[in-house]
Backbone as a chain_set.jsonl record, in Angstrom:
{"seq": "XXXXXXXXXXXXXXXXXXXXXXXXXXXXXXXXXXXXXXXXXXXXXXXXXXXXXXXXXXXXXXXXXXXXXXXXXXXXXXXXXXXXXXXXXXXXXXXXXXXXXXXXXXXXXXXXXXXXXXXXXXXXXXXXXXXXXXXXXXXXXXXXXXXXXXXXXXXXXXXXXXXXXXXX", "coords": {"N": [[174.565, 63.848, 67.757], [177.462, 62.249, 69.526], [178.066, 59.75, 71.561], [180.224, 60.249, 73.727], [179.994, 63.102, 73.551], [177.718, 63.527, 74.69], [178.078, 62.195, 76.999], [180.218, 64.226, 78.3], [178.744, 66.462, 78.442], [176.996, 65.473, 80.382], [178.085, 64.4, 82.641], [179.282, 66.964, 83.013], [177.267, 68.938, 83.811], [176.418, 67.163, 85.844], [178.641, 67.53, 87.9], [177.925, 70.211, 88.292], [175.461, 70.38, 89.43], [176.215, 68.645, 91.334], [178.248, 70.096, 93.232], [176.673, 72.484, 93.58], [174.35, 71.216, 95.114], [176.204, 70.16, 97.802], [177.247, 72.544, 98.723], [174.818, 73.923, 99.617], [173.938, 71.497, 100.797], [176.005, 72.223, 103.319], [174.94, 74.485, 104.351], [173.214, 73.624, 105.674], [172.199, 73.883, 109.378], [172.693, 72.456, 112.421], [170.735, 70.827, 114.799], [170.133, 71.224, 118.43], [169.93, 68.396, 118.715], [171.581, 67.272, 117.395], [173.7, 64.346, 115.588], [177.197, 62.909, 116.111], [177.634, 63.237, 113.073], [175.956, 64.893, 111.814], [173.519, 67.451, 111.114], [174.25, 68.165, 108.355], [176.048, 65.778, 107.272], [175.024, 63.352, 105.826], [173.314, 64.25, 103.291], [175.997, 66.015, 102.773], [177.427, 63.973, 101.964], [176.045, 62.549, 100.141], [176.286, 63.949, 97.706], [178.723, 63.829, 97.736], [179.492, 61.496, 96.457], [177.773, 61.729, 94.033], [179.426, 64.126, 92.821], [182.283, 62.252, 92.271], [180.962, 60.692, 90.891], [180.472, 61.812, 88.267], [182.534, 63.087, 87.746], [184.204, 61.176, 87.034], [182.674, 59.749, 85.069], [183.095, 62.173, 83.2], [185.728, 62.558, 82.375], [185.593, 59.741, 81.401], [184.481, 60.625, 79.377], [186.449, 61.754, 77.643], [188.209, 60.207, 76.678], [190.15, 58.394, 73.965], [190.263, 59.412, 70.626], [190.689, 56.62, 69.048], [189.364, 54.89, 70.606], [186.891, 55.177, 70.479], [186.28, 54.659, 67.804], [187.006, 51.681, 67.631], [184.794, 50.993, 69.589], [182.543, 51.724, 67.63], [183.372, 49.977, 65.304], [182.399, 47.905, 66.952], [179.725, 47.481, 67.241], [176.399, 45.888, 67.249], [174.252, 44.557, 64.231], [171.962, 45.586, 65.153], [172.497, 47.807, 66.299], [172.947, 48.307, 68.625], [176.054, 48.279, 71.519], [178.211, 45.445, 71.893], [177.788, 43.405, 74.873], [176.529, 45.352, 76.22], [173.245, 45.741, 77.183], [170.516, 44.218, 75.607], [167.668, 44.789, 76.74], [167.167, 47.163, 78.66], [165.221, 48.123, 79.849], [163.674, 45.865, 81.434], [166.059, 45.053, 82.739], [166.538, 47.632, 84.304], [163.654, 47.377, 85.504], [163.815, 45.217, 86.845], [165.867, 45.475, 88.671], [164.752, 47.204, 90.573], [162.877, 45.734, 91.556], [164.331, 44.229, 93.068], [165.304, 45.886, 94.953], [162.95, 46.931, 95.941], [162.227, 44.518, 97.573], [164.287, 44.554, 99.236], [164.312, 47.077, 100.895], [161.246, 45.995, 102.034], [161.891, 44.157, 103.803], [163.731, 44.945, 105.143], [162.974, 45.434, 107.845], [162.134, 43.341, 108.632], [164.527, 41.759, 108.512], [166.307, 42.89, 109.449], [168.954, 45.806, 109.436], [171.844, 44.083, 108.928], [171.38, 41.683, 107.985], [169.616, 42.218, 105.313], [171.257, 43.49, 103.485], [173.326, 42.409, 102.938], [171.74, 40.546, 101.084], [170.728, 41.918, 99.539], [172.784, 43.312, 98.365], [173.592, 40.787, 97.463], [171.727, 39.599, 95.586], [171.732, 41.714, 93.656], [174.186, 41.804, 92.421], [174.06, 39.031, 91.191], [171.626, 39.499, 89.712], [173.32, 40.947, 87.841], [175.026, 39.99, 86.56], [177.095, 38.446, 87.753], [178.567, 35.427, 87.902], [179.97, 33.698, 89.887], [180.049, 31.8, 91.931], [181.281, 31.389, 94.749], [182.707, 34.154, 95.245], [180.378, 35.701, 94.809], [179.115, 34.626, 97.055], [180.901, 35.241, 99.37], [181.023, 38.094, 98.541], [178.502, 39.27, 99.141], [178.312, 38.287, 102.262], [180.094, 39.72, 103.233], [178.967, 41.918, 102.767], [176.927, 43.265, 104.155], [177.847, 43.352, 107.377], [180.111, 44.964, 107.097], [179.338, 47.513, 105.791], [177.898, 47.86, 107.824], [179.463, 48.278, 110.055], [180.443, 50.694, 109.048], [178.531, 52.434, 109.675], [177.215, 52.312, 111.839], [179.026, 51.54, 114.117], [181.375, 52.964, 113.297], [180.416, 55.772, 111.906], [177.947, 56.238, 113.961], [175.648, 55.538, 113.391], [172.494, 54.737, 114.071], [171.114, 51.648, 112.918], [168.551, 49.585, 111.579], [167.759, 46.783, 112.904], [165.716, 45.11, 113.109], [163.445, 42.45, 113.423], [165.429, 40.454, 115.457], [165.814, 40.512, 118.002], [163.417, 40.659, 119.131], [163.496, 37.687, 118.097], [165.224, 36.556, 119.545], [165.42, 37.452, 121.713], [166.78, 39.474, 123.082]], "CA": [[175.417, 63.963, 68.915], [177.853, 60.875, 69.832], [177.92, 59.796, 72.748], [181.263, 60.997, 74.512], [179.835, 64.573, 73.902], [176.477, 63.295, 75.43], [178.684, 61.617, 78.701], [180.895, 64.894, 78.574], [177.571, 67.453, 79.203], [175.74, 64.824, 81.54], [179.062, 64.985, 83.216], [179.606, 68.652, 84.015], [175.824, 69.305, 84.348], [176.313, 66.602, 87.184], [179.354, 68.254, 88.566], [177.511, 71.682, 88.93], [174.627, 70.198, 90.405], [176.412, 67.955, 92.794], [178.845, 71.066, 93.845], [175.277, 73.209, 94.411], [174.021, 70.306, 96.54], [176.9, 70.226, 98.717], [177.668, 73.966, 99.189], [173.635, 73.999, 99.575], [173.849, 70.433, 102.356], [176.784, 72.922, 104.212], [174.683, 75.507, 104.883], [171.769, 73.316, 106.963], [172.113, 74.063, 110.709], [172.682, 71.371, 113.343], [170.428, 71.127, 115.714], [170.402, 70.476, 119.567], [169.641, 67.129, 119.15], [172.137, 66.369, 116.361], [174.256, 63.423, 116.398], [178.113, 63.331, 115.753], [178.112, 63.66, 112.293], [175.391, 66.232, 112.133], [172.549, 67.256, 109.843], [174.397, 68.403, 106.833], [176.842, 64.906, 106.863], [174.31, 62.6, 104.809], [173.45, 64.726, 102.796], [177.167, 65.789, 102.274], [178.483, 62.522, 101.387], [175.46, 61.894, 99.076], [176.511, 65.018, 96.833], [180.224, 63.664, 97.213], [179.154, 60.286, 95.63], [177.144, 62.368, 92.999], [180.027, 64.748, 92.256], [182.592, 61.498, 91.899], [180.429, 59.786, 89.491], [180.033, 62.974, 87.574], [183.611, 63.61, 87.212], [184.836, 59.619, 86.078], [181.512, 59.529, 83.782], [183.472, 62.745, 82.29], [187.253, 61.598, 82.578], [184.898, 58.597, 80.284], [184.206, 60.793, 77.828], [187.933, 61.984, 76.735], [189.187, 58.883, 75.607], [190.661, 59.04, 72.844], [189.315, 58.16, 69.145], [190.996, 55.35, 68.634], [188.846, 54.038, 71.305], [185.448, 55.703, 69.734], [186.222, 54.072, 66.355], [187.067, 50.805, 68.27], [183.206, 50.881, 70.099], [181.948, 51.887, 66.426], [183.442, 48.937, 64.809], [181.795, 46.59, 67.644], [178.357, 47.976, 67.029], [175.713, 45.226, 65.976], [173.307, 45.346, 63.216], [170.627, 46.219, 65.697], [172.741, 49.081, 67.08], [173.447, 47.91, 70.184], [177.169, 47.644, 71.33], [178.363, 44.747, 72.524], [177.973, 43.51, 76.053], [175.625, 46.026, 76.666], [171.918, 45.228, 77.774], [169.322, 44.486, 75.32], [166.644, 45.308, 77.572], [167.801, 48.113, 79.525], [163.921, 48.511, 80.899], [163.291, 45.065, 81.852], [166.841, 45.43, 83.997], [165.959, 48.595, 85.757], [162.371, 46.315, 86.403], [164.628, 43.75, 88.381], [166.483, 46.079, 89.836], [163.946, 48.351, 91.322], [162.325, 44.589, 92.523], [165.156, 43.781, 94.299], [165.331, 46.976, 95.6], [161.822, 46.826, 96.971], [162.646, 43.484, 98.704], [164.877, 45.286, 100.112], [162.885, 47.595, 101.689], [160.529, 45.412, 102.585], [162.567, 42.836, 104.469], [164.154, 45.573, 106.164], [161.85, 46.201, 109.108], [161.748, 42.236, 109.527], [165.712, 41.147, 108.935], [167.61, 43.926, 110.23], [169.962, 46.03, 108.235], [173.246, 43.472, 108.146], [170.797, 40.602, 106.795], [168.91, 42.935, 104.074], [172.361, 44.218, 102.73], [173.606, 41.407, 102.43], [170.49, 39.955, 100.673], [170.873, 43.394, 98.618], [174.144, 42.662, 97.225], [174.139, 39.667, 96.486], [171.037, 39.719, 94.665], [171.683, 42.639, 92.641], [175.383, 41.336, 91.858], [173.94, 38.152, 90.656], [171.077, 39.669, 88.294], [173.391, 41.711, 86.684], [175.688, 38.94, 85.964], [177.845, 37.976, 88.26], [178.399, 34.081, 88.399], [181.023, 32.902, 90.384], [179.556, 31.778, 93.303], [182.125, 31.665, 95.781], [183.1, 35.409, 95.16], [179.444, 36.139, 95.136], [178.298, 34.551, 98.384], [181.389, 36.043, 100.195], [181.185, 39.516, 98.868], [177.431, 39.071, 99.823], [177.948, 37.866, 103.404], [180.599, 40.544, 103.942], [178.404, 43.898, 102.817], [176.233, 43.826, 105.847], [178.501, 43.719, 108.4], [181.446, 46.075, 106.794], [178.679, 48.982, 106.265], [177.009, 48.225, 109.641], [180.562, 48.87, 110.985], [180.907, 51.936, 108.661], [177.394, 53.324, 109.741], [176.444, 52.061, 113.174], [180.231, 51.955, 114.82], [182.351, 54.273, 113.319], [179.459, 57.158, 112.054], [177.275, 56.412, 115.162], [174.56, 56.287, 112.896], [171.698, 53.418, 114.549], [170.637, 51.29, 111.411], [167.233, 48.836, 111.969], [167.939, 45.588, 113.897], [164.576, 43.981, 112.597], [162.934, 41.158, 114.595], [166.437, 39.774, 115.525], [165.828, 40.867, 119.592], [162.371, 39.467, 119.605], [163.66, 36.235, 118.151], [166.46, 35.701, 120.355], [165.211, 37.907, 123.491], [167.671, 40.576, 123.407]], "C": [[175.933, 62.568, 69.272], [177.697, 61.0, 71.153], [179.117, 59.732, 74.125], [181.087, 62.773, 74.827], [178.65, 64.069, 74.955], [176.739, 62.504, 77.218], [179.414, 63.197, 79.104], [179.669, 65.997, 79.171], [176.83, 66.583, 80.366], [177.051, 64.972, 82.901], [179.568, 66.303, 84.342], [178.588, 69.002, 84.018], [175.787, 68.721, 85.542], [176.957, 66.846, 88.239], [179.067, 69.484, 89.231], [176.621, 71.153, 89.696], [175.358, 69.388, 91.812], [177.043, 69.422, 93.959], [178.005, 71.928, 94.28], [174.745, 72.407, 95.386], [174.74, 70.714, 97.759], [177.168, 71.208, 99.37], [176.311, 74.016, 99.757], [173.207, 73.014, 101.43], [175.072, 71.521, 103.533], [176.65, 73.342, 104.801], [173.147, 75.185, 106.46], [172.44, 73.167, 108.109], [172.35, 72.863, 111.551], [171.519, 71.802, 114.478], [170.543, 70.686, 117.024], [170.726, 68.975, 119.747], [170.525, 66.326, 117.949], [173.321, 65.423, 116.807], [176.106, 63.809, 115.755], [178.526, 63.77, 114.291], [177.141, 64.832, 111.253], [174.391, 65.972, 110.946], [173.045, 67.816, 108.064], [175.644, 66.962, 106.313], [176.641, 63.958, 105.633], [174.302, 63.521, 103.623], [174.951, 65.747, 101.505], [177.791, 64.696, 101.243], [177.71, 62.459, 99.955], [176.073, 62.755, 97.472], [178.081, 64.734, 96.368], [180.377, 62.528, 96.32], [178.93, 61.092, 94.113], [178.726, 63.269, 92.125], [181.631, 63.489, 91.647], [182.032, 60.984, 90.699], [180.74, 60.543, 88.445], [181.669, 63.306, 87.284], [184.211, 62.077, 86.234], [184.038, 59.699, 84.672], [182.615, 60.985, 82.285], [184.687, 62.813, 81.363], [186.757, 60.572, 80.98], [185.306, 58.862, 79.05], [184.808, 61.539, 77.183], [188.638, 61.474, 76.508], [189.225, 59.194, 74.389], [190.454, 58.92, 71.668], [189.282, 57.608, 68.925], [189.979, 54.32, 69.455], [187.225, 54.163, 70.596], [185.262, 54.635, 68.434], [186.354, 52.572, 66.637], [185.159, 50.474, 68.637], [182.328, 50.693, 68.887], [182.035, 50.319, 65.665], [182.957, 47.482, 65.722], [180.473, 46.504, 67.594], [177.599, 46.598, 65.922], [174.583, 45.636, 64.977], [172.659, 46.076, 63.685], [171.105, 47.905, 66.328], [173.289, 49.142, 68.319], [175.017, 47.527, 70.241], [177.622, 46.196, 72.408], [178.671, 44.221, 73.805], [177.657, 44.759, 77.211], [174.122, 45.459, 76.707], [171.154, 45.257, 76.657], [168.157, 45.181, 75.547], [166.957, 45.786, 78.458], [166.235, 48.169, 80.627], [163.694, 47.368, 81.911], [164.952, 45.013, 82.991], [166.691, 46.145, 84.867], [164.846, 47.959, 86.642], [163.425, 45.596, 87.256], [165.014, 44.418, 89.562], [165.831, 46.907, 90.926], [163.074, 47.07, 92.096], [163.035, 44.302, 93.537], [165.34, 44.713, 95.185], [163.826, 47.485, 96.78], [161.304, 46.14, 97.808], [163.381, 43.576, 99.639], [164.491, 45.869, 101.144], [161.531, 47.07, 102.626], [160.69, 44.122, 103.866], [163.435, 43.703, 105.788], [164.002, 45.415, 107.572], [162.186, 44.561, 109.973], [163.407, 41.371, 109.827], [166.713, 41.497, 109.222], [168.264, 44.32, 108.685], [171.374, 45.411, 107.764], [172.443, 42.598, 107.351], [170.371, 41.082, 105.578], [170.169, 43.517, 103.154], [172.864, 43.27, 102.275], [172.902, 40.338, 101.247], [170.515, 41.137, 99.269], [172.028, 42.991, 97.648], [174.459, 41.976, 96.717], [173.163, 39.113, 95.111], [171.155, 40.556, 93.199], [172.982, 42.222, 91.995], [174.864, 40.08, 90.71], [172.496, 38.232, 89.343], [171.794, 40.651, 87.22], [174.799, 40.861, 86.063], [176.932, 38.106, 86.955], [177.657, 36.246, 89.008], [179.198, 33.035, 89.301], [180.723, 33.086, 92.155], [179.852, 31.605, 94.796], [182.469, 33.494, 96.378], [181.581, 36.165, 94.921], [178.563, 36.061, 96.215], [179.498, 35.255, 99.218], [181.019, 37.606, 99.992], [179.669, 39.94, 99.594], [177.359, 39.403, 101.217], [179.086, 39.368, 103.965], [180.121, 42.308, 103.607], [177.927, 44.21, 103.976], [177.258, 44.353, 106.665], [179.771, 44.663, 108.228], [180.16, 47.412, 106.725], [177.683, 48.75, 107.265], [178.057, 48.758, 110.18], [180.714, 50.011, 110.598], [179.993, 52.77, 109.422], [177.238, 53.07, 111.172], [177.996, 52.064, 113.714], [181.034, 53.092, 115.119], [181.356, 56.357, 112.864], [178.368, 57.083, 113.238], [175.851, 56.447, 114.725], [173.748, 54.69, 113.618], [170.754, 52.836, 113.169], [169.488, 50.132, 112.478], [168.049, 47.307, 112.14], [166.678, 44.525, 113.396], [163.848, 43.565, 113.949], [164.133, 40.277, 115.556], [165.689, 39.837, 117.435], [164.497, 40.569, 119.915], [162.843, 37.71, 119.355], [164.624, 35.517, 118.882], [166.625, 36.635, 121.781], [166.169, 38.527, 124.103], [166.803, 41.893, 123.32]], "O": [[175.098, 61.668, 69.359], [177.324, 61.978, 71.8], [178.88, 59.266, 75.239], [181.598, 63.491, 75.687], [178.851, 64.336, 76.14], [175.976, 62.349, 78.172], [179.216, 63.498, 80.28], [179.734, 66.319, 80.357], [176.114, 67.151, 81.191], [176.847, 65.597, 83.941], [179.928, 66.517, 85.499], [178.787, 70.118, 84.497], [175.268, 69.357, 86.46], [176.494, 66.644, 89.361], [179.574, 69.892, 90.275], [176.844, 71.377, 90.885], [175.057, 69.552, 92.994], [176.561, 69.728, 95.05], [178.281, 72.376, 95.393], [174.654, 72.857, 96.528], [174.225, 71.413, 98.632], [177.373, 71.073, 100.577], [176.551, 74.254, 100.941], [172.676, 73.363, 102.485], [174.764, 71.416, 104.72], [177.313, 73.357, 105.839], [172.579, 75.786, 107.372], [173.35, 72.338, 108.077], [171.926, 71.948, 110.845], [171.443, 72.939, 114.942], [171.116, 69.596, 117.056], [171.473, 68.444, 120.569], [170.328, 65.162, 117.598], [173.873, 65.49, 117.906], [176.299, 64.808, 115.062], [179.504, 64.497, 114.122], [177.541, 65.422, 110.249], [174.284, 65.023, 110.169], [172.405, 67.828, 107.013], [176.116, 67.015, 105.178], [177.457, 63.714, 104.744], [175.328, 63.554, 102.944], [174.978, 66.007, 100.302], [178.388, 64.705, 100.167], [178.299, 62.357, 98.879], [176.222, 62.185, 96.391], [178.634, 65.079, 95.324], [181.278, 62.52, 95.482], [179.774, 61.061, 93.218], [179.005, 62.999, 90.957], [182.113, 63.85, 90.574], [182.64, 60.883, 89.633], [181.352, 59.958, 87.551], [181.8, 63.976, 86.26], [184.529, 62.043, 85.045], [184.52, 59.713, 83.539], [182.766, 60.831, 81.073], [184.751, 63.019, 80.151], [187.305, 60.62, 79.878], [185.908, 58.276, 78.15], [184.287, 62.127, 76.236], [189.741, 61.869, 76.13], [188.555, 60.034, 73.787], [190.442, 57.698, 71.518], [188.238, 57.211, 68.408], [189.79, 53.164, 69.078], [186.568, 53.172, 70.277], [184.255, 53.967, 68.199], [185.731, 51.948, 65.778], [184.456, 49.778, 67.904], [181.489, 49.793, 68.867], [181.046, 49.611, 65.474], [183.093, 46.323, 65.329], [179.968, 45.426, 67.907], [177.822, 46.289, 64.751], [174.092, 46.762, 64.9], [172.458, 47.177, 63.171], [170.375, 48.835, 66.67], [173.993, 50.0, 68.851], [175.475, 46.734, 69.418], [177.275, 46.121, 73.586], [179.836, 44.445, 74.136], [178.112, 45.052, 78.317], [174.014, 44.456, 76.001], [170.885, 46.428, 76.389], [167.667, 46.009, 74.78], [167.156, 45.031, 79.41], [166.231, 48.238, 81.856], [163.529, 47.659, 83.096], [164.688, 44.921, 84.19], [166.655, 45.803, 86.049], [164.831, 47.893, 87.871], [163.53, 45.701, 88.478], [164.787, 44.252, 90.761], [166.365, 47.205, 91.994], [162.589, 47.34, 93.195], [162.629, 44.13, 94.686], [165.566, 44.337, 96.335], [163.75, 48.077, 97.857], [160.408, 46.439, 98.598], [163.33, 42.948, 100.697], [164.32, 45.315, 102.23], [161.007, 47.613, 103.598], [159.874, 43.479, 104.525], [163.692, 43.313, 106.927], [164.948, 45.277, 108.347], [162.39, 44.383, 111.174], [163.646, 40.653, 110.798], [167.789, 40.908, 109.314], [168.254, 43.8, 107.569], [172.011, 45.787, 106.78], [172.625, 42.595, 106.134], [170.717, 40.398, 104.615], [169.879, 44.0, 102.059], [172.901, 43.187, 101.047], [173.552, 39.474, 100.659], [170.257, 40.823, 98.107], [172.053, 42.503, 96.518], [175.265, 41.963, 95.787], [173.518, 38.522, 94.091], [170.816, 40.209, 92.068], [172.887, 42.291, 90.769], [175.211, 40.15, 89.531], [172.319, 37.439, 88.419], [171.3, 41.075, 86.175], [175.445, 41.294, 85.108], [177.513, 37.111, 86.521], [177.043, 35.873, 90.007], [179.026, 31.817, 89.354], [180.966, 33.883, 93.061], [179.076, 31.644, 95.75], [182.461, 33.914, 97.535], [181.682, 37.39, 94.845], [177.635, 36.823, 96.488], [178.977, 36.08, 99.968], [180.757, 38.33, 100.952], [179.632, 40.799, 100.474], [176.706, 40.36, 101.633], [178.82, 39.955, 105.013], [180.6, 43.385, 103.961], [178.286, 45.123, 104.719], [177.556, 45.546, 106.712], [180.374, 45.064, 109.223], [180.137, 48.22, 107.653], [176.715, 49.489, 107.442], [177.844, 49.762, 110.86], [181.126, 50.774, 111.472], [180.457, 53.814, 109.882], [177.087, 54.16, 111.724], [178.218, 53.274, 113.69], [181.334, 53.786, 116.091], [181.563, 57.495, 113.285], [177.859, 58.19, 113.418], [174.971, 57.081, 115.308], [174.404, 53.648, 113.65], [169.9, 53.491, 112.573], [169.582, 49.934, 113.689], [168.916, 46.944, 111.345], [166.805, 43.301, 113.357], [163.726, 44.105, 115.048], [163.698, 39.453, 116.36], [165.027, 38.864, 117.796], [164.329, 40.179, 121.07], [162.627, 36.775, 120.125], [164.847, 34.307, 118.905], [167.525, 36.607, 122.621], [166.501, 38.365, 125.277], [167.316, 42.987, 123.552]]}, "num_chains": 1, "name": "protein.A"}
């Protein structure tokens, strides 16, 4: 099996499941105490992410041969194509570190500092070196999805220690 058929089934296997999610997140109830964008919104979105990916990933994998035979002829001895990861495991390891620094920093540096701390970390172990265009896009994740989540969805994201350390 190559692997345009093997993107084309992961694809529309991901499409049905996301489209069962969502029809599935539709049907949960609001309750009294829900907030404006209710209890099936998260959940929503996450399934709309899921069903996006799931359609590009498939979009992927009907390029056209010329491009297949292209990938083929870049293939090194070892198999691997070029400008793809050696160590695919030891990446997910990083990433699931940074991801648990994440998490962990949460509680103590609020959610604009930890996002920010998030992005720019994970941008910069997976290669990104240009360190102008990596400390801005950095400094501006926090505060663009605090505004997406805490302004405009109403959703209250973690604040940290910030209001003990400065007595707000």
């Amino acid at each position: 099996m190559n692997d345009a058929l093997v993107d084309r089934i992961s694809g529309g296997l991901g499409m049905l499941l996301a489209t069962s999610y969502i029809v599935t997140a539709q049907s949960i109830e609001d309750s009294l105490l829900a907030d404006a964008v209710g209890a099936s919104g998260v959940p929503t979105g996450v399934g709309l992410v899921l069903l996006m990916a799931s359609l590009f990933l498939f979009v992927k994998s009907l390029k056209s041969k010329a491009g297949m035979a292209q990938q083929q002829a870049e293939k090194t001895d070892e198999g691997a194509v070029k400008g793809g990861s050696e160590h695919p495991h030891a990446m997910a390891l990083g990433l699931l570190l940074i991801l648990a620094a994440y998490v962990f920093l949460l509680p103590i540096l609020g959610y604009v500092v930890s996002v920010g701390l998030l992005v720019g970390a994970a941008a910069w172990f997976a290669g990104a070196r240009r360190y102008t265009s990596l400390l801005l896009c950095a400094a501006m994740a926090g505060p663009i999805l605090w505004f997406v989540f805490d302004w405009t969805l109403e959703i209250r994201l973690p604040v940290g220690l910030w209001p003990m350390w400065f007595g707000k």
